[in-house]
C-alpha positions as CSV (number, residue, x, y, z in Angstrom):
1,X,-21.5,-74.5,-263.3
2,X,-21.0,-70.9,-261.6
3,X,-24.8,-71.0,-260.9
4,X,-24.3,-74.2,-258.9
5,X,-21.1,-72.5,-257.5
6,X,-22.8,-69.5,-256.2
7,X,-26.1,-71.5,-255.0
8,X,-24.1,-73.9,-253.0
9,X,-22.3,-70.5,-251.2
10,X,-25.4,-69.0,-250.5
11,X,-26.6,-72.4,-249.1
12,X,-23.3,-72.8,-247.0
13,X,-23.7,-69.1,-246.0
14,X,-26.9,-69.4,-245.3
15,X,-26.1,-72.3,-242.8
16,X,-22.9,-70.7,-241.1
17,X,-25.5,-67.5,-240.7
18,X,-28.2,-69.8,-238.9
19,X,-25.6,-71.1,-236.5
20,X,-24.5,-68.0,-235.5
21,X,-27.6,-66.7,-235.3
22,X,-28.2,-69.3,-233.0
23,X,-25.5,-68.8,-230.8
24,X,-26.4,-65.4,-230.5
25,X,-29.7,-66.4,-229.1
26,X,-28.9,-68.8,-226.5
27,X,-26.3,-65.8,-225.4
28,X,-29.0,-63.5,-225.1
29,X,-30.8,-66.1,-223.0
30,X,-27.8,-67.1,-221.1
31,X,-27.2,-63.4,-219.7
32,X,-31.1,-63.0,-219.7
33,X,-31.8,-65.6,-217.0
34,X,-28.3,-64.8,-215.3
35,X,-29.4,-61.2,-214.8
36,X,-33.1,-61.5,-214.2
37,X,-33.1,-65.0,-212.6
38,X,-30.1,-65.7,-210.6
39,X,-29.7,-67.4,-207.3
40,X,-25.7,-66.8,-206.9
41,X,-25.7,-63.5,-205.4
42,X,-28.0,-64.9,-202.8
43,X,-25.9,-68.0,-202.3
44,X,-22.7,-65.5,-201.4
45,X,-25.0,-64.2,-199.0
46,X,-25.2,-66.8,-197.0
47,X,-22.0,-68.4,-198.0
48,X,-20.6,-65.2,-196.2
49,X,-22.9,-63.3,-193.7
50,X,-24.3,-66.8,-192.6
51,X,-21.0,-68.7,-192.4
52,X,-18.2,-66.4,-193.0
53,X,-15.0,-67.3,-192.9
54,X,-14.0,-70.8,-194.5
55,X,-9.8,-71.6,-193.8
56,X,-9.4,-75.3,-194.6
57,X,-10.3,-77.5,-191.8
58,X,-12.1,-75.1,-189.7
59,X,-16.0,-75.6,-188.8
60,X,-17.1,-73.2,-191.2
61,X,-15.3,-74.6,-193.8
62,X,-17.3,-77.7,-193.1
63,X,-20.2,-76.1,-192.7
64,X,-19.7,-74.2,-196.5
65,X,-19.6,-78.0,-197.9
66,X,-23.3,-78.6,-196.5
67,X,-24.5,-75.7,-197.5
68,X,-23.1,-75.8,-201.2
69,X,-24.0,-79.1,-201.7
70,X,-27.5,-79.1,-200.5
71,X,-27.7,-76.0,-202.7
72,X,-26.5,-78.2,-205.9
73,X,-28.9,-80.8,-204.8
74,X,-31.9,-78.3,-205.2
75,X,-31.0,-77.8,-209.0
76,X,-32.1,-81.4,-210.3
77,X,-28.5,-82.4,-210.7
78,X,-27.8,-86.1,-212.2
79,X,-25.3,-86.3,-209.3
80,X,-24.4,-84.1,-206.4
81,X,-21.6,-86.0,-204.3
82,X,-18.5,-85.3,-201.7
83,X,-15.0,-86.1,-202.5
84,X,-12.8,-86.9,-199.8
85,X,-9.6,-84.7,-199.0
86,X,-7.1,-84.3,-196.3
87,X,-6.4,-80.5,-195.5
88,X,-4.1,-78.8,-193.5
89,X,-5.4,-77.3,-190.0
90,X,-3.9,-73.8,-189.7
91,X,-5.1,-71.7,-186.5
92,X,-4.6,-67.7,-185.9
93,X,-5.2,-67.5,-182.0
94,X,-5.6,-64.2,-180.7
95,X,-5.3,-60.7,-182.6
96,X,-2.0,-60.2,-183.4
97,X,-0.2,-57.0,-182.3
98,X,2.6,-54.9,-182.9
99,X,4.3,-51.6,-182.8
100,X,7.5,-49.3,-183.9
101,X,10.0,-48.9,-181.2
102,X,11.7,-45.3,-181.9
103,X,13.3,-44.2,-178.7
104,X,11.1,-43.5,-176.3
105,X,8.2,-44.0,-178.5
106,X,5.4,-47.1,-179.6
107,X,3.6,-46.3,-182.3
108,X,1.1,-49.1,-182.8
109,X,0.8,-50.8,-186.5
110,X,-1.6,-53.5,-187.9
111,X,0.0,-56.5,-188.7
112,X,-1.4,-60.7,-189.2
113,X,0.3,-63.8,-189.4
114,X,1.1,-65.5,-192.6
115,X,-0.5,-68.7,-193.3
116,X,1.4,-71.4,-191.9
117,X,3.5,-69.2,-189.9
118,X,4.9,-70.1,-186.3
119,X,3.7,-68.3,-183.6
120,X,6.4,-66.0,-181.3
121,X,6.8,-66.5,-177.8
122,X,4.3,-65.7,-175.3
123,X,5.9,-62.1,-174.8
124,X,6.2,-61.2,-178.2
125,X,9.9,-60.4,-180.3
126,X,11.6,-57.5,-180.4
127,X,14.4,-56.6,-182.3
128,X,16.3,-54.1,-184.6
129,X,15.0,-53.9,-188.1
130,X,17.1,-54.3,-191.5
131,X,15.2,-53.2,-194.4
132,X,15.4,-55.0,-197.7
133,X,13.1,-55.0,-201.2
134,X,14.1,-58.6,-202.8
135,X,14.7,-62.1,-202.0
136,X,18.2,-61.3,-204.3
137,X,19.2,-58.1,-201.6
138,X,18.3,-60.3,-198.3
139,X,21.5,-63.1,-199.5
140,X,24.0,-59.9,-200.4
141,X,23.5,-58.4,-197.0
142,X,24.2,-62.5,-195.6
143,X,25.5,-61.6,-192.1
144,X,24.3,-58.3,-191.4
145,X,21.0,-60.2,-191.3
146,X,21.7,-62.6,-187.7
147,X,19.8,-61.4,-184.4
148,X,17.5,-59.1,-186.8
149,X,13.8,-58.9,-188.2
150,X,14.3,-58.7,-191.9
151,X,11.9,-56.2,-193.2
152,X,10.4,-57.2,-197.0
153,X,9.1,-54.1,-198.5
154,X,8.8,-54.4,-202.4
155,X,5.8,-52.7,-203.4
156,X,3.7,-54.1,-206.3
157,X,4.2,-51.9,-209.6
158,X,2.2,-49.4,-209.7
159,X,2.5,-49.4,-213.5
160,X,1.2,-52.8,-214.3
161,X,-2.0,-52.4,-216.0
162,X,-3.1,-55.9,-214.7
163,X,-2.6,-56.1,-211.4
164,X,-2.3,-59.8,-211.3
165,X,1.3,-59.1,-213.3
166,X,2.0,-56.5,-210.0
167,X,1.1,-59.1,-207.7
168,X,2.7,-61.7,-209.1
169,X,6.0,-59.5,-209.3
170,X,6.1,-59.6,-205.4
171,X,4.6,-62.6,-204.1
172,X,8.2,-64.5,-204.2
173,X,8.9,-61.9,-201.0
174,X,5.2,-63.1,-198.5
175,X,5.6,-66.8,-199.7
176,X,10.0,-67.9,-199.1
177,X,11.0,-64.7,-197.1
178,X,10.7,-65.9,-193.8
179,X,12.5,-69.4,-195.4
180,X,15.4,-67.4,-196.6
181,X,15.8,-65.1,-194.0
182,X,16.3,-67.8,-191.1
183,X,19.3,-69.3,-193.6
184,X,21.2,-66.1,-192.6
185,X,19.9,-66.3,-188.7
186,X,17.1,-63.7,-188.7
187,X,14.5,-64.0,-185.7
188,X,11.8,-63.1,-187.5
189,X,10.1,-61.4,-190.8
190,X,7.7,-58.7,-191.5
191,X,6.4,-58.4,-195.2
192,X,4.3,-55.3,-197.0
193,X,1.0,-56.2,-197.8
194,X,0.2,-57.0,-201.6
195,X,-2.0,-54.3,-202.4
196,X,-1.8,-51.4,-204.8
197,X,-3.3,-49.1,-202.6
198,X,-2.5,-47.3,-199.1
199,X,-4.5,-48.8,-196.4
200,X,-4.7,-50.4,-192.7
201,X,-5.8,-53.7,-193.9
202,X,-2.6,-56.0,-193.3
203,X,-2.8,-58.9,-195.9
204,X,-2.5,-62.2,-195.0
205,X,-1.1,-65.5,-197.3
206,X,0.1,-68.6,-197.7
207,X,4.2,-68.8,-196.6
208,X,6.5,-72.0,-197.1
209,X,9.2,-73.0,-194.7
210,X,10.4,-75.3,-197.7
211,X,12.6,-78.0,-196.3
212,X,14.1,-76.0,-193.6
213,X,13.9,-77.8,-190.3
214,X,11.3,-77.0,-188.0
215,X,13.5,-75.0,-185.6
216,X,14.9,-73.0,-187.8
217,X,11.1,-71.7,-188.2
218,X,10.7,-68.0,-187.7
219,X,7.5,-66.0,-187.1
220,X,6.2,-64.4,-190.3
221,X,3.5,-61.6,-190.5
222,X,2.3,-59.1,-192.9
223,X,2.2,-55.2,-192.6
224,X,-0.7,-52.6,-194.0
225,X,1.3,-50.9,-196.6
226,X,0.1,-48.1,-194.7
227,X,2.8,-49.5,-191.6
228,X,4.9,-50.0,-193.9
229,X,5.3,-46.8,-195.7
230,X,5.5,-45.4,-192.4
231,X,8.3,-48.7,-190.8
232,X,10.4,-47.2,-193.9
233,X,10.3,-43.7,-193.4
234,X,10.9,-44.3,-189.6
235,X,14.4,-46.2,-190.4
236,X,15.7,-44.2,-192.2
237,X,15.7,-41.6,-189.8
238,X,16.8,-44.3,-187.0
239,X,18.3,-47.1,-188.7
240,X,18.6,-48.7,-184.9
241,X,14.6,-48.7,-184.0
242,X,13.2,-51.8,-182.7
243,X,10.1,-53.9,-183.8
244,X,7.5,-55.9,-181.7
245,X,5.0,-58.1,-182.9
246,X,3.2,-61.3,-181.1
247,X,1.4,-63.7,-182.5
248,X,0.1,-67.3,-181.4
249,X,-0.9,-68.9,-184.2
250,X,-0.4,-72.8,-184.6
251,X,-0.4,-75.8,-187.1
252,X,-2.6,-78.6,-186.0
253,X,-2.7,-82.2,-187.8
254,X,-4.2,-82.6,-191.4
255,X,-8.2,-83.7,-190.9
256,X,-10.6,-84.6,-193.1
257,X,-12.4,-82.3,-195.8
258,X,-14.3,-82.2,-198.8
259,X,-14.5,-81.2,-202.7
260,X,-18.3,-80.4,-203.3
261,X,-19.2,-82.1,-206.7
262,X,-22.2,-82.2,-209.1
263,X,-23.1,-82.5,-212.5
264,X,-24.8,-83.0,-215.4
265,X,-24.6,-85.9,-217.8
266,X,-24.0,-85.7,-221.4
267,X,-26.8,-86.6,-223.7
268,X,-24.3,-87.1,-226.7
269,X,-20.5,-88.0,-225.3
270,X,-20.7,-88.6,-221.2
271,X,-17.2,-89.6,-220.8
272,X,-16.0,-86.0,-221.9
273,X,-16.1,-83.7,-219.1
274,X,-15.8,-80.7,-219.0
275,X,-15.4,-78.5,-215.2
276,X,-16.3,-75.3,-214.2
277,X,-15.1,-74.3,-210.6
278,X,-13.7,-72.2,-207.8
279,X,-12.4,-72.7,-204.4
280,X,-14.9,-73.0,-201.5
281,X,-12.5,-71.9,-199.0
282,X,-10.7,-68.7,-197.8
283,X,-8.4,-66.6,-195.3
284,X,-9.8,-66.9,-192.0
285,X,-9.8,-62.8,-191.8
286,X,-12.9,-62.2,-193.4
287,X,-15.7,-63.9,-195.3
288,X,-13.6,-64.3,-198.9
289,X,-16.8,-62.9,-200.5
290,X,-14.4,-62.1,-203.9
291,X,-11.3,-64.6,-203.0
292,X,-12.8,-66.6,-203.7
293,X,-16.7,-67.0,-202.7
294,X,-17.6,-65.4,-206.2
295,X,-16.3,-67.9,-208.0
296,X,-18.0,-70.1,-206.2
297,X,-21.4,-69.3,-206.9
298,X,-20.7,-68.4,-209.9
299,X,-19.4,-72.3,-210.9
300,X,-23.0,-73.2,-209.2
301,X,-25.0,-70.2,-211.7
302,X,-23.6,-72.2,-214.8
303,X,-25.3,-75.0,-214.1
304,X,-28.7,-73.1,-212.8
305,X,-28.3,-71.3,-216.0
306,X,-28.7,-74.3,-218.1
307,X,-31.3,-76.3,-216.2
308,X,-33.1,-72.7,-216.2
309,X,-33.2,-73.2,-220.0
310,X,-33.6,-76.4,-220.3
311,X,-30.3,-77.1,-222.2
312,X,-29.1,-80.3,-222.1
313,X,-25.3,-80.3,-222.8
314,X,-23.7,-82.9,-225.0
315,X,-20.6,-83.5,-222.6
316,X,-20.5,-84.2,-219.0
317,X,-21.0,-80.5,-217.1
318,X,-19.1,-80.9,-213.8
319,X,-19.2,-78.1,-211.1
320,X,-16.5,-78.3,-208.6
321,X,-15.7,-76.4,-205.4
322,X,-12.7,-76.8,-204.6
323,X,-11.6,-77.4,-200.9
324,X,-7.5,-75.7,-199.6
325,X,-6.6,-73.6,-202.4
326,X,-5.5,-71.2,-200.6
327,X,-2.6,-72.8,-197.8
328,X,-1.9,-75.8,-199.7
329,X,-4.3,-76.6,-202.9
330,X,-5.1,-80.2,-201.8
331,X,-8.7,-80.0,-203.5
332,X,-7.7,-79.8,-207.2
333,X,-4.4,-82.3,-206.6
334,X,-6.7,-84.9,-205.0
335,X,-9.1,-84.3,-207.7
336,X,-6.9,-85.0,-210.6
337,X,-5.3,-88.2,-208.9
338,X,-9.0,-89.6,-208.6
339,X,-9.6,-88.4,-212.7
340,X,-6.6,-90.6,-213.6
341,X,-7.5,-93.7,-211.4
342,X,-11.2,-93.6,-212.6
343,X,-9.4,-92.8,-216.3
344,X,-11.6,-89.9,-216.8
345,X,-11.4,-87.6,-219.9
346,X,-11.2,-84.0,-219.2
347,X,-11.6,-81.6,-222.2
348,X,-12.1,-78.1,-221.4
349,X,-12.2,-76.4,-217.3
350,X,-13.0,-73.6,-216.7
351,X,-12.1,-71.4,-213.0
352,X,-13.2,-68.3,-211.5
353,X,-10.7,-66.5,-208.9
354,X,-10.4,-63.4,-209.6
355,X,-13.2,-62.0,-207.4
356,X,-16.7,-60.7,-208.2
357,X,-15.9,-57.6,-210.7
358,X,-16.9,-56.8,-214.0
359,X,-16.1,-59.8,-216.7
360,X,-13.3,-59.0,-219.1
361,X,-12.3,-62.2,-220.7
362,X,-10.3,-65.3,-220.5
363,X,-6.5,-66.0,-220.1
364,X,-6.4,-69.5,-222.0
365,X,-3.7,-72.5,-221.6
366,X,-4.2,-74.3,-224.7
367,X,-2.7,-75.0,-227.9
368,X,-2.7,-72.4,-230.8
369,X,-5.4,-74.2,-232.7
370,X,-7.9,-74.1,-229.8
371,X,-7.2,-70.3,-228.8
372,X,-7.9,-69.2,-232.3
373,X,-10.7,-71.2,-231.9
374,X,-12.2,-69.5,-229.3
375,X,-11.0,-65.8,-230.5
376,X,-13.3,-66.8,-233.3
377,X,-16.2,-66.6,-231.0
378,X,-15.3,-62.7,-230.0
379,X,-17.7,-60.9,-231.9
380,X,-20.4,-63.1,-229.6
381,X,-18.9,-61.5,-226.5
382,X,-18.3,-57.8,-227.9
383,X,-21.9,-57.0,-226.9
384,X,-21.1,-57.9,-223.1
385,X,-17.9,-56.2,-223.2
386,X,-16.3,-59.0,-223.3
387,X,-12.9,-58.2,-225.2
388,X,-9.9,-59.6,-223.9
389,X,-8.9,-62.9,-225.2
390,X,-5.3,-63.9,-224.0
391,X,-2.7,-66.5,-223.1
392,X,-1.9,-67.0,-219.8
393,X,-2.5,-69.0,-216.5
394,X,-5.9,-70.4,-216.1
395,X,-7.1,-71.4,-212.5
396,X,-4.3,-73.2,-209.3
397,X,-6.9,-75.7,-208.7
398,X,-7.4,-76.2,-212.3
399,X,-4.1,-76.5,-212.4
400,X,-2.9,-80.4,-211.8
401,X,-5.7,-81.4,-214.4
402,X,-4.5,-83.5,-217.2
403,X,-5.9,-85.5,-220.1
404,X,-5.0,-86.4,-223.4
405,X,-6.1,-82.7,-225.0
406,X,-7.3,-80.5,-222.6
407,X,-8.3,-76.7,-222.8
408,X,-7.9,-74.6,-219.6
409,X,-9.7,-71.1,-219.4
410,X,-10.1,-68.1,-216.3
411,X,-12.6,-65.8,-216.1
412,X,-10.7,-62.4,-216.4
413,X,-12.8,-60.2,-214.4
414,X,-11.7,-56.2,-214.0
415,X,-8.7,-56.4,-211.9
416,X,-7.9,-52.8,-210.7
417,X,-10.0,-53.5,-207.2
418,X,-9.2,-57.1,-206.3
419,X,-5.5,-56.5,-204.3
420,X,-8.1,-53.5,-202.3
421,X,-9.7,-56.9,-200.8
422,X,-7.4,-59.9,-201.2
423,X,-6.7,-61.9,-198.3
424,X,-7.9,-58.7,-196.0
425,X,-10.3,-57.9,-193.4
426,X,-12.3,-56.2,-196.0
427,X,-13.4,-59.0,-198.3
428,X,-16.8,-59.0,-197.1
429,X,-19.9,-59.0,-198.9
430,X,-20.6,-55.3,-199.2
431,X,-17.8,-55.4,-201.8
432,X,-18.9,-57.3,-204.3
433,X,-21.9,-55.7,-206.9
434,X,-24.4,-58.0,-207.5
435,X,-25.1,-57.8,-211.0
436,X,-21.2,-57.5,-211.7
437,X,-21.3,-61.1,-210.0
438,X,-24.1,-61.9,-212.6
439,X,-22.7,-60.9,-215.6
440,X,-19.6,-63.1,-214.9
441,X,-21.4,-66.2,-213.7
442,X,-23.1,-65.6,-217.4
443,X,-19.9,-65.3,-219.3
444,X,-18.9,-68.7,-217.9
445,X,-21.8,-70.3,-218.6
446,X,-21.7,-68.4,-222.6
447,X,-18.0,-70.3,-222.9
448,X,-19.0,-73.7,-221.1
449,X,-22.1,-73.3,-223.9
450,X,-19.8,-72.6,-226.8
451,X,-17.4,-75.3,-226.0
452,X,-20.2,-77.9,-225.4
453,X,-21.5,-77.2,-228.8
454,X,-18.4,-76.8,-230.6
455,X,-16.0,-79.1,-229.3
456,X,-12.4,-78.7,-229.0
457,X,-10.0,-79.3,-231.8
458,X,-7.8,-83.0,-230.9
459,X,-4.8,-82.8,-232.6
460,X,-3.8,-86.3,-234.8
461,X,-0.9,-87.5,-233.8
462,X,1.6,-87.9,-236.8
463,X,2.6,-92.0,-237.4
């Protein structure tokens, strides 16, 4: 009896030891061919020093859908196809300008409109300054605030390990400032750049007006933190300086875009899908080459990975590039409302925007069951440095996505860089490392892999 006992552990040893062995393997292969046989850091080449810029329902955004889905179609796809979105049509105008009024002196700053701001008037505004560092200290000050340009300057926290937690502790200040501020009869708002470091990149972003109406609207711009170190120290020397800023940017109607979809069938269960994706466009500033072009290609790589080695998936393998993420995040609503009316089943998705940097992980949404699940698979990803494993928001345009058990993963790439670049005149191509790039478009494709052959775990619901 304890012979057969210890024969039928070896045997079940013996098998667990084959499939990780395999798994292994195809990991190996996986980073081989991303590494040594990738197209995605030529795609972002194109995608930004051949188109550039891609704001939602501008010509280059349009002109990033062609390109991306005539690249899918070149991959042997079982289907490459549009979906149909309506985005909003946001224009800059003209370079913005401002300056620091202190007496006698203009001292010139670099500033850019907010998404979705108003413009000023043709001359510009110019008012007295009142300086404030949350949304909470803007409504204590109430009337002080009227005839004023309320100055937002809460840096992001400098000891935040993960910068995303930094970022995401300011945010609340770029996106409802300008809405709070005209409650209490400000003319207009200025707001520090998010970014950790001192620079003269101003850093632009979506704002909301809410359900304010329309003329209480108030220009909104962002400042270098540079300007606004400097705006700060200035005030408090002259508390009664003036600002002046001009800007004539101007929302146009809503006009027709696209999501860029293709995928792969499922040789074993087609109706379970599973998505891998980023957002095609970006901030009209620069190219968006990390925010979020990288992800992007990267989406694309999974799928070139596996028809590179020949795998054939057992669920459905969707890539999709996601149109307006950035001023309004129409691509990934419209996609979920066309899952549920075609009752598709979604198990696992997968995003990428976090820019182009070295892969660290995933932050997971899913229930305990599945994120053991897949902490199980660490000692696969320990040899690509691959270490962090945690709970914690997934993807916005994976976001809206529901089925009856769905898993939700985001590539954590390094995150110490990405505020340098975000939403700045400096996130261009020359910033992102190429094999960086590769290595996360193969730690996508490892997970997509491991979830394909694994499955996810459905929990039974008690009768």
């Amino acid at each position: 009896m304890r012979k057969a006992t210890f024969l039928a552990v070896l045997f079940l040893n013996g098998i667990t030891l084959f499939a990780q062995t395999k798994e292994e393997q195809t990991l190996k292969e996986i980073y081989k061919s991303s590494l040594t046989n990738s197209k995605c850091y030529s795609w972002l080449d194109y995608l930004s020093n051949k188109i550039g810029s891609r704001l939602s329902g501008s010509a280059s955004a349009e002109k990033a859908v062609q390109y991306t889905k005539a690249q899918l179609e070149t991959l042997g796809l079982d289907r490459v196809y549009l979906q149909q979105v309506m985005v909003p049509k946001w224009v800059r105008g003209e370079k913005e300008t401002a300056f620091i009024q202190d007496n006698n002196t203009k001292i010139n700053v670099p500033i850019c409109a907010l998404g979705g701001s108003v413009a000023t008037s043709k001359n510009g505004l110019t008012a007295e300054v009142i300086e404030v560092h949350s949304i909470a200290e803007l409504e204590a000050l109430g009337a002080k605030i009227k005839g004023k340009i309320v100055f937002f300057n809460r840096p992001m926290e400098d000891e935040q390990i993960e910068a995303f937690n930094a970022y995401g502790g300011c945010v609340d200040q770029r996106f409802a400032g300008a809405k709070e501020a005209s409650k209490f009869g400000a003319l207009g708002t200025i707001v520090r750049s998010m970014n950790l470091r001192l620079d003269d990149f101003p850093h632009t972003g979506a704002q909301s007006y809410g359900d304010i109406p329309k003329s209480q609207y108030i220009p909104t711009c962002a400042i270098s933190t540079n300007g606004a170190e400097l705006l700060s120290k200035k005030l408090k020397s002259n508390p009664k300086l003036k600002f002046y800023f001009k800007q004539s940017c101007k929302q146009m109607d809503d006009v027709l875009s696209y999501n860029v979809i293709g995928e792969i069938k499922g040789s074993e269960h087609p109706e379970n899908i599973m998505v891998v994706g980023g957002h095609l466009d970006s901030w009209d500033l620069a190219d968006g080459s990390h925010d979020d072009g990288a992800g992007v290609v990267q989406s694309m790589e999974v799928v070139n990975i596996f028809k590179n080695l020949g795998y054939k998936p057992k669920n459905t393998i969707r890539v999709v590039l996601f149109m307006n993420e950035e001023n309004g995040g129409r691509g990934g609503k419209k996609y979920e409302e066309l899952a549920q009316a075609n009752k598709e089943n979604h198990i696992f998705a997968l995003e990428s925007d976090s820019g182009g940097f070295s892969p660290r992980g995933f932050s997971l949404e899913s229930d305990d069951a599945n994120f053991n699940k897949i902490l199980g698979w660490k000692d696969l990803f320990e040899p690509y440095l691959i270490h962090s494993f945690v709970k914690g928001h997934a993807g916005s345009d994976i976001g809206p996505l529901t089925s009856k058990t769905l898993v939700k993963a985001g590539l954590k790439p390094d995150s110490q860089r990405y505020f340098d670049y975000h939403h700045a005149l400096n996130d261009t191509f020359d910033a992102v490392n190429k094999r960086e790039l590769e290595l996360g478009a193969a730690t996508m494709a490892s997970l997509m892999y491991l979830i394909d052959q694994n499955g996810i775990e459905v929990v039974k619901s008690k009768i």
